[in-house]
DORO-427406 format. One line per field, with one value per residue (C-alpha): residue in one letter; x, z, y. Coordinates in nm, 2 decimals. Example, Ala and Ser with C-alpha at 12.3 -4.5 7.8 and 13.67 -1.06 7.14 Angstrom:
// DORO-427406
ketor <- (A/S)
u <- (1.23/1.37)
w <- (0.78/0.71)
v <- (-0.45/-0.11)
This chain:
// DORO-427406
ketor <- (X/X/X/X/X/X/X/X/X/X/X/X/X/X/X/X/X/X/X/X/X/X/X/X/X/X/X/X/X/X/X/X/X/X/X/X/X/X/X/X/X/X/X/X/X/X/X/X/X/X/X/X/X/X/X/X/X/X/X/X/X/X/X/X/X/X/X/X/X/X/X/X/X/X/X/X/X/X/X/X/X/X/X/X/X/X/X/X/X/X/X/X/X/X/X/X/X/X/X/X/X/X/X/X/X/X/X/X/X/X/X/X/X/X/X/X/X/X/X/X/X/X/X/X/X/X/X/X/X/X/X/X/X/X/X/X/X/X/X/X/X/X/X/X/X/X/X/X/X/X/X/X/X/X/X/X/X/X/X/X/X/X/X/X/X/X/X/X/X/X/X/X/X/X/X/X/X/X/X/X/X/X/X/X/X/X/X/X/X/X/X/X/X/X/X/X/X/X/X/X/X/X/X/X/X/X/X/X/X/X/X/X/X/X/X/X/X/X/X/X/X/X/X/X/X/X/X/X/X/X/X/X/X/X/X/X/X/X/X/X/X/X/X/X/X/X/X/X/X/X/X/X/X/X/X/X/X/X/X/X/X/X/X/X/X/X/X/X/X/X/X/X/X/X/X/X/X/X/X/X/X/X/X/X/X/X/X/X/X/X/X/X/X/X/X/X/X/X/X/X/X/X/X/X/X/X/X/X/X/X/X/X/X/X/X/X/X/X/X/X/X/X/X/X/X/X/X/X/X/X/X/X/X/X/X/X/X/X/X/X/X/X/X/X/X/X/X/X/X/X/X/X/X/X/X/X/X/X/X/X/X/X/X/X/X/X/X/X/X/X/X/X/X/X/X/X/X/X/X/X/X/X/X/X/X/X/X/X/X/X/X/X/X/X/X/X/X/X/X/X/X/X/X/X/X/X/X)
u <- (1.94/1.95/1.79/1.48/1.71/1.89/1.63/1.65/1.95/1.72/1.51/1.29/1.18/1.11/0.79/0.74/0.60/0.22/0.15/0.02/0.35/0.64/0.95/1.13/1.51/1.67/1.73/2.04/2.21/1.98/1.61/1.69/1.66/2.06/2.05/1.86/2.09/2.35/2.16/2.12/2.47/2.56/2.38/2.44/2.80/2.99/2.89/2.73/2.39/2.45/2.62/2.34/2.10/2.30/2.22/1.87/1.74/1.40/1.48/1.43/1.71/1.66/1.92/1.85/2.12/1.92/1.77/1.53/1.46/1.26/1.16/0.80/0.90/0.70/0.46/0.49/0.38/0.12/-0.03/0.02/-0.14/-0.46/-0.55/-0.38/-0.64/-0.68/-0.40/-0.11/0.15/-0.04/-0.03/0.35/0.44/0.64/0.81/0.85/1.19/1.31/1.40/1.74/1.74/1.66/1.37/1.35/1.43/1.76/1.91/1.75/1.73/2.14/2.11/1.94/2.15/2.54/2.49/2.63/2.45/2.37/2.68/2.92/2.75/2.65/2.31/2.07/1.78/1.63/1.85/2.16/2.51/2.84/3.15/3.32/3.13/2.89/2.66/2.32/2.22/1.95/2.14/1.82/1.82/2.15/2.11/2.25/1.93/1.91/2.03/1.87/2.17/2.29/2.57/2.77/3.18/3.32/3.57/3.27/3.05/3.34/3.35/3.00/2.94/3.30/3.18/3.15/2.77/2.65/2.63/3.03/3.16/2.88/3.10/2.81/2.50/2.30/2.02/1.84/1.46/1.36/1.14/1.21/1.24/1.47/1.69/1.95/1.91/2.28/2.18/2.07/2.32/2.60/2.43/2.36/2.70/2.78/2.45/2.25/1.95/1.63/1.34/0.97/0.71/0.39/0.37/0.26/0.56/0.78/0.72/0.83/1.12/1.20/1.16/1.39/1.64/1.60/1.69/2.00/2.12/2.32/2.28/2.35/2.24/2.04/1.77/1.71/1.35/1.23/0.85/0.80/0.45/0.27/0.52/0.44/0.05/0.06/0.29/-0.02/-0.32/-0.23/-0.29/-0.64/-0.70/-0.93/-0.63/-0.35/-0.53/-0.62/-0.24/-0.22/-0.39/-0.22/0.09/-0.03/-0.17/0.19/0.37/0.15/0.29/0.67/0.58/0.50/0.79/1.03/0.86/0.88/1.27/1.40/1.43/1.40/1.19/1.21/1.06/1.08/1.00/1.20/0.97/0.63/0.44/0.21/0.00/0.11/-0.17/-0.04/-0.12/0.11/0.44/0.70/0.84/1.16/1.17/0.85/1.03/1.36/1.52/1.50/1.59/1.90/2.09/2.10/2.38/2.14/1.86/1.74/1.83/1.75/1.39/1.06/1.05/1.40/1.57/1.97/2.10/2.41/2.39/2.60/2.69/2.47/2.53/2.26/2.08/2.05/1.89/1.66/1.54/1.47/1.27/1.06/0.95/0.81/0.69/0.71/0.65/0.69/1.03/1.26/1.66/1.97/2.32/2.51/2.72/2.39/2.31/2.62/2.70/2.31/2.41/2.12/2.33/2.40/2.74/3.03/3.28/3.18/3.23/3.44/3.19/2.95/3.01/2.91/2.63/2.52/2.56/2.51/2.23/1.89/1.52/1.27/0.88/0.66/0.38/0.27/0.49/0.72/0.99/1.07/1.32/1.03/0.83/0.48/0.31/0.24/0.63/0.69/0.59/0.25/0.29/-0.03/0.18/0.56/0.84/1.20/1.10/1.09/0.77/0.66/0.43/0.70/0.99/0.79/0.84/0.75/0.96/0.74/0.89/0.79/0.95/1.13/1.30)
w <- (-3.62/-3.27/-3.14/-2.87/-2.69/-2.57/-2.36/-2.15/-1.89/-1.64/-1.80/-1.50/-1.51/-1.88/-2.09/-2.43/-2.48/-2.51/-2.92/-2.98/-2.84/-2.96/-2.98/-3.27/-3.31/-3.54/-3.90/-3.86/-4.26/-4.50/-4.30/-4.01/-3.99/-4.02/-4.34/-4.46/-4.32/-4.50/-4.82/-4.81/-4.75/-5.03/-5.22/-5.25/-5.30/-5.61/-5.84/-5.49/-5.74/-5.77/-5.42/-5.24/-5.36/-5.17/-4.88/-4.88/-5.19/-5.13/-5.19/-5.51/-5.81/-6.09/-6.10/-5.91/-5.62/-5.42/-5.14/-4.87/-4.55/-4.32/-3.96/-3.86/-3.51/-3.32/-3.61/-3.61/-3.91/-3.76/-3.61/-4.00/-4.14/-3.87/-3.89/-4.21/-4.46/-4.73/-4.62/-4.86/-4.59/-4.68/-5.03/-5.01/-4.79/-5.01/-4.70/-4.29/-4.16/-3.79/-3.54/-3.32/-3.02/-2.79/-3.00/-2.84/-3.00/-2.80/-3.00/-3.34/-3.37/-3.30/-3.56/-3.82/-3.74/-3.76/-3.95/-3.64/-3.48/-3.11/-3.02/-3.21/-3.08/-2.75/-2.63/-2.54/-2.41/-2.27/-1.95/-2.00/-1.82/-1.82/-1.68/-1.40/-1.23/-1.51/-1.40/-1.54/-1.80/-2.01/-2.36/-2.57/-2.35/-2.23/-1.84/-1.55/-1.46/-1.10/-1.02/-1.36/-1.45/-1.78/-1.90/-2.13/-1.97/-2.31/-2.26/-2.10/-2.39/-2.64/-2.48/-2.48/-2.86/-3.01/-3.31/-3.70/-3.79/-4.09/-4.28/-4.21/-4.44/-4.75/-4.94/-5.07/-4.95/-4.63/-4.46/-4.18/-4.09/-3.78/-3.54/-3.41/-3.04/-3.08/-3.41/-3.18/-2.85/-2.77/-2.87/-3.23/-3.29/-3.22/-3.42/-3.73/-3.76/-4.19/-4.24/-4.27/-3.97/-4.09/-3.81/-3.85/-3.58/-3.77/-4.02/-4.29/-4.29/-4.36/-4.75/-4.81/-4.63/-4.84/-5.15/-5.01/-4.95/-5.32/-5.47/-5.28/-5.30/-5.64/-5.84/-5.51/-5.16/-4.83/-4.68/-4.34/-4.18/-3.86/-3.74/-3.34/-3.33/-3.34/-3.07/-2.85/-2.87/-2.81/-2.53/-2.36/-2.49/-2.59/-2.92/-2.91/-2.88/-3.14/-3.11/-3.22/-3.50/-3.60/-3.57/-3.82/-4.07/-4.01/-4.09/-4.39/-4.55/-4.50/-4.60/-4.95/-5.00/-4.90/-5.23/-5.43/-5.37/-5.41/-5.77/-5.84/-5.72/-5.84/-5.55/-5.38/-5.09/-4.86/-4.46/-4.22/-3.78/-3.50/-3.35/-3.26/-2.94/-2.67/-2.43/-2.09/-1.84/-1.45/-1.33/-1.53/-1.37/-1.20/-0.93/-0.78/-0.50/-0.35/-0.20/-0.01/-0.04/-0.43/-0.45/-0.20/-0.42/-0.68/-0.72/-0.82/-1.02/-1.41/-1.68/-2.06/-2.09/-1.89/-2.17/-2.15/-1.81/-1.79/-1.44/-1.25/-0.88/-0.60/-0.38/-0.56/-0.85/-1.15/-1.10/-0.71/-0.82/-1.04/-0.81/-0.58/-0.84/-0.92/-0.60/-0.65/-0.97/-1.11/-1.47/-1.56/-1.70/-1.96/-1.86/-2.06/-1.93/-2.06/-2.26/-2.38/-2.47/-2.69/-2.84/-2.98/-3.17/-3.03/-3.04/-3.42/-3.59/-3.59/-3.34/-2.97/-2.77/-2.58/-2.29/-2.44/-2.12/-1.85/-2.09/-2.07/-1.65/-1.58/-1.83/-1.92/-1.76/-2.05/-1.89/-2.02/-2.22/-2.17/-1.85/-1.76/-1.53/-1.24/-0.97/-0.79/-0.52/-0.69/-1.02/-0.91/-0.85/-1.23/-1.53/-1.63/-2.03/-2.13/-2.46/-2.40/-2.62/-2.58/-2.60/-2.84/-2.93/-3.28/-3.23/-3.06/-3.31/-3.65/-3.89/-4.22/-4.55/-4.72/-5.08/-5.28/-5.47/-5.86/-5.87)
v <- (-12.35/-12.57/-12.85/-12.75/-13.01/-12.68/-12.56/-12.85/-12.84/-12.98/-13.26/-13.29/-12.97/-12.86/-12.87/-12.74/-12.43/-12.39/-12.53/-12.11/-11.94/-12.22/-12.12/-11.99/-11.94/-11.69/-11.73/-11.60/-11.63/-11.54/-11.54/-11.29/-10.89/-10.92/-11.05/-10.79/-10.54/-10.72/-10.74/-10.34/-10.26/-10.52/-10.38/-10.04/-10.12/-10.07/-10.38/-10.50/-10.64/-11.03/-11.00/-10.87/-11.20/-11.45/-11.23/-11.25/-11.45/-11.36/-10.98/-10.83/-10.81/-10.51/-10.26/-10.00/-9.92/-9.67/-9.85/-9.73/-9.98/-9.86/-10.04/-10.02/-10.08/-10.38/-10.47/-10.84/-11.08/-11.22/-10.88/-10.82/-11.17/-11.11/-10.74/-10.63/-10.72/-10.48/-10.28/-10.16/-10.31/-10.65/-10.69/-10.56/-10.86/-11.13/-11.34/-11.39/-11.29/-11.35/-11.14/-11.16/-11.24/-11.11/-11.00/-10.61/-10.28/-10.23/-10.53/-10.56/-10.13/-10.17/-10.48/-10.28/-9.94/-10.14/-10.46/-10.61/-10.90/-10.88/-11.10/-10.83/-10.50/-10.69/-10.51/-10.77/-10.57/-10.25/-10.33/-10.43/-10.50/-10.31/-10.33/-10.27/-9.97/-9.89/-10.17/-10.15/-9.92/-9.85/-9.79/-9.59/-9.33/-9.35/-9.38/-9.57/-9.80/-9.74/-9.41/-9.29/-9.04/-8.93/-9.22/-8.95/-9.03/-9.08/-9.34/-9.56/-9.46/-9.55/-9.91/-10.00/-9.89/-9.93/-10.05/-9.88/-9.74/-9.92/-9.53/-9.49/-9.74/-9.77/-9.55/-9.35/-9.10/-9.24/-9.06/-9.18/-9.06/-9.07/-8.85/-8.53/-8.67/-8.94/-8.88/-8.61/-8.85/-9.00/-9.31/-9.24/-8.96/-9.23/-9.47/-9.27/-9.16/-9.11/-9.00/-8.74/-8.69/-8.61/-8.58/-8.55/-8.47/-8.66/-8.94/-8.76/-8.56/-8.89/-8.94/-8.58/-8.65/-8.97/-8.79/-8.53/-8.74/-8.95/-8.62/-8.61/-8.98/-9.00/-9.30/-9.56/-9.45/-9.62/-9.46/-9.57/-9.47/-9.59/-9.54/-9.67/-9.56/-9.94/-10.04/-9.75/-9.77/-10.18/-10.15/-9.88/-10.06/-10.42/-10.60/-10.63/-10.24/-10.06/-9.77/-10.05/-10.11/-9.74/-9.72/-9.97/-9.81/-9.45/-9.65/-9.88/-9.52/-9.35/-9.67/-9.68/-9.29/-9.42/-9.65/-9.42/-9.19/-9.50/-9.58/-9.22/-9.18/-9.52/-9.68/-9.98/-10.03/-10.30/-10.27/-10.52/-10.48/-10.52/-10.77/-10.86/-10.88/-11.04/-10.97/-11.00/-11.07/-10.92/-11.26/-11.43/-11.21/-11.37/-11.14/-11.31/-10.99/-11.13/-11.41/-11.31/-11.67/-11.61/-11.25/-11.28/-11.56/-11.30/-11.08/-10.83/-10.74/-10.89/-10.75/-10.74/-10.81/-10.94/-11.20/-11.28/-11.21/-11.22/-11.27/-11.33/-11.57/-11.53/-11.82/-12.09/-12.30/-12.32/-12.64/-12.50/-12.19/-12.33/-12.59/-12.33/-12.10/-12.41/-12.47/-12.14/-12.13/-12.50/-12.55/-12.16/-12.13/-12.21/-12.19/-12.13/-12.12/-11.88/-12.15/-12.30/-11.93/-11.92/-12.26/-12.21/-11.92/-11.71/-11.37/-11.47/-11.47/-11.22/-11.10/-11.10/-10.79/-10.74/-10.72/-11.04/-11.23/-10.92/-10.84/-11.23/-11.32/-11.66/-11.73/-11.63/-11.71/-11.76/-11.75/-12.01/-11.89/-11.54/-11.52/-11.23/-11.16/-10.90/-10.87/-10.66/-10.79/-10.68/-10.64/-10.26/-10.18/-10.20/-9.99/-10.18/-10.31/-10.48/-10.56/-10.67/-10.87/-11.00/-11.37/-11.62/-11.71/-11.71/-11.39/-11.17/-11.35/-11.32/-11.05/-10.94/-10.91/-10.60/-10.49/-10.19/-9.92/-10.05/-10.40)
C-alpha cells in the first residue's frame, strides 16, 4: 500500500482524481491476481493445502489438489456487480481482487502465466521498451512496434522473457486452454512452456476441453483457461453496448458448464480477470504530437498504455517537462518518476529484470479521469478504442474472486 501523497511530485499541479474513477493501488500480498497465482501453484504442491491459505485467505480449503483458474479477460468487478445480475458468474463471486499494474493484459496475462509480478517479468504494457536496438515492441504478438516485423532473434527473445513458466516447476500435470488463434502464437507458446496446449475455436467447446484435461491430471494438477472475448467486444463497442453484455451472458452460460465439470472432476475452480475498463471519450485524448515543442523534448514515442504512458525526455529535466505539458493540458495528468514508480511498489514484489529500468524510462503520465495518452498528433492517427484500460482507477483496477468446482 502507498500514500496518494506519491502522486504528487508537483504539488501545484495535482488534483485528486474525479470521486467515480479514484485511484486504486495493487493489493500486492494476499488481495492481488498474484496472489492467486501464488495460491494455485501452492496449492497443487505436494502437502501445498495449509500453505496455499496464507496466500490468499479468502480462497477455498477442502482437499482437493486439482485446481482450474481460468481468466475471463477484461471482465471487471464492477462490470460484474452492474450487469451481472442473475448470472452464474454472480452468484460464484465471494471477494474483489486487484489487478497489477499496469492493469493490461500484457502484464497481468504474464502475471497469471509465471507467477512473476510485473517488476520480475518486466512487461508493463501492450508497448513496451527493450534494450539496446530492440527498442519498442509489442510483446503479444511478438513485433518490433514501428517497423512491425517479426521479433523471433533468439538471444533477444531469451532476454526479454528469461524467466521460468509457472507449468515448468509445479512438479505435476498442467494444461492450459486457450483459443485456437493464440495458444501456438510466440508469445503463448513461450509462456505455456510444461504444459499441455489445448485450443478451442468457440466457447462451447471449452468445458469439454476442461473435462478432457480432469481426466488426465492425476490426483494434483492446474488447469489454466483463458477466455479474451469480453475484452475484445468492449474494446469495439464500449461498456454500455447491448453486444458487451450478450457477451456476458455467452460467458456466464459457459462458465456455469466449467462448474459443473469441476464438481464432476474434483476440482477446484477459481476465475478471476485481468482487469476492467472505461470508456474513453475521443475528446478526452491527449496527443503530445500535436504540439511540436512537446513532442520534440521526447526521446521518442509513449509506451505501455493510453492509460498509463511510460516515456523517456531528452534534454529537459522532469519538473520542465511537466510544466510544459500543463500549459497544454493543465489539470489532466497525474506524474510519477520512475523512482516514485518503484519505491511505491506498483510493479509488486520480487526480482527486477534485468531490463526494469529501460522498460520504465523516466516515469509514467497517468490522464485524469477518463483521459488517454498518444504521441500522435490526432485522435484519427490511432486505432480508435471506445473501451480502453492500463490505469488505475477502481473500474479498470477492480476484479472479481469467482469460486466453484469442490472445496
Amino acid at each position: 500500500m502507498f500514500p496518494l501523497l506519491l502522486f504528487r511530485p508537483r504539488e501545484s499541479s495535482m488534483y485528486p482524481a474525479p470521486a467515480e474513477l479514484a485511484w486504486r493501488q495493487p493489493a500486492y500480498g494476499g488481495g492481488s491476481i498474484l496472489d492467486l497465482v501464488s495460491w494455485a501453484r501452492t496449492r497443487v504442491a505436494p502437502g501445498g493445502l495449509e500453505a496455499a491459505r496464507a496466500c490468499l485467505p479468502a480462497a477455498p480449503g477442502g482437499d482437493s489438489q486439482r485446481v482450474v483458474l481460468a481468466l475471463l479477460d477484461g471482465l471487471g468487478d464492477r462490470y460484474l456487480q452492474r450487469e451481472g445480475v442473475g448470472t452464474h458468474l454472480l452468484s460464484r463471486r465471494c471477494g474483489r481482487l486487484s489487478s497489477v499494474f499496469p492493469s493490461t493484459t500484457a502484464a497481468a496475462v504474464t502475471t497469471m502465466m509465471t507467477g512473476l509480478s510485473p517488476a520480475s517479468h518486466g512487461l508493463n504494457g501492450w508497448v513496451c521498451r527493450g534494450h539496446g536496438r530492440t527498442g519498442l515492441f509489442e510483446p503479444l504478438p511478438m513485433i518490433y512496434h514501428e517497423s512491425r516485423k517479426p521479433l523471433r532473434h533468439p538471444l533477444r527473445r531469451h532476454r526479454l522473457f528469461p524467466y521460468p513458466t509457472l507449468y515448468e516447476d509445479l512438479g505435476c500435470p498442467a494444461f492450459v486452454i486457450s483459443p485456437a488463434w493464440l495458444a501456438e502464437s510466440d508469445f503463448s507458446a513461450r509462456h505455456s512452456r510444461g504444459a499441455v496446449i489445448a485450443g478451442y475455436r468457440v466457447l462451447d467447446e471449452i468445458p469439454d476441453l476442461v473435462a478432457f484435461a480432469l481426466e488426465r491430471l492425476g490426483p494434483r494438477g492446474l488447469v489454466y483457461c483463458y477466455l479474451p472475448h469480453f475484452d475484445s467486444v468492449a474494446h469495439d463497442e464500449g461498456m454500455g453496448a447491448s453486444g458487451l453484455k450478450d457477451t456476458l451472458l455467452a460467458i456466464d452460460g459457459c462458465f456455469r458448464q466449467v462448474d459443473t465439470a469441476c464438481r464432476a472432476g474434483n476440482a477446484v475452480l477459481a476465475a478471476t480477470a485481468d482487469h476492467g475498463l472505461i470508456d474513453a471519450p475521443e475528446g478526452d485524448m491527449i496527443c503530445l504530437g500535436a504540439l511540436p515543442e512537446v513532442l520534440e523534448r521526447l526521446a521518442g514515442p509513449v509506451w505501455g498504455e493510453r492509460r498509463a504512458a511510460f516515456f523517456r525526455l531528452k534534454d529537459i529535466g522532469l519538473p520542465d517537462f511537466q510544466a510544459l505539458v500543463a500549459r497544454h493540458w493543465p489539470d489532466a495528468i497525474a506524474w510519477m518518476s520512475a523512482d516514485e514508480i518503484l519505491s511505491a511498489g506498483l510493479l509488486g514484489p520480487g526480482k527486477p529484470h534485468r531490463d526494469l529500468a529501460t522498460r520504465i524510462g523516466d516515469g509514467v503520465m497517468l490522464p485524469r479521469g477518463r483521459g488517454t495518452i498518444v504521441t500522435a498528433a490526432k485522435p484519427e492517427a490511432v486505432h480508435r478504442m471506445r473501451a480502453v484500460h492500463g490505469g488505475l482507477s477502481g473500474e479498470e483496477m477492480d476484479v472479481p474472486l469467482l469460486l466453484g468446482g469442490v472445496a
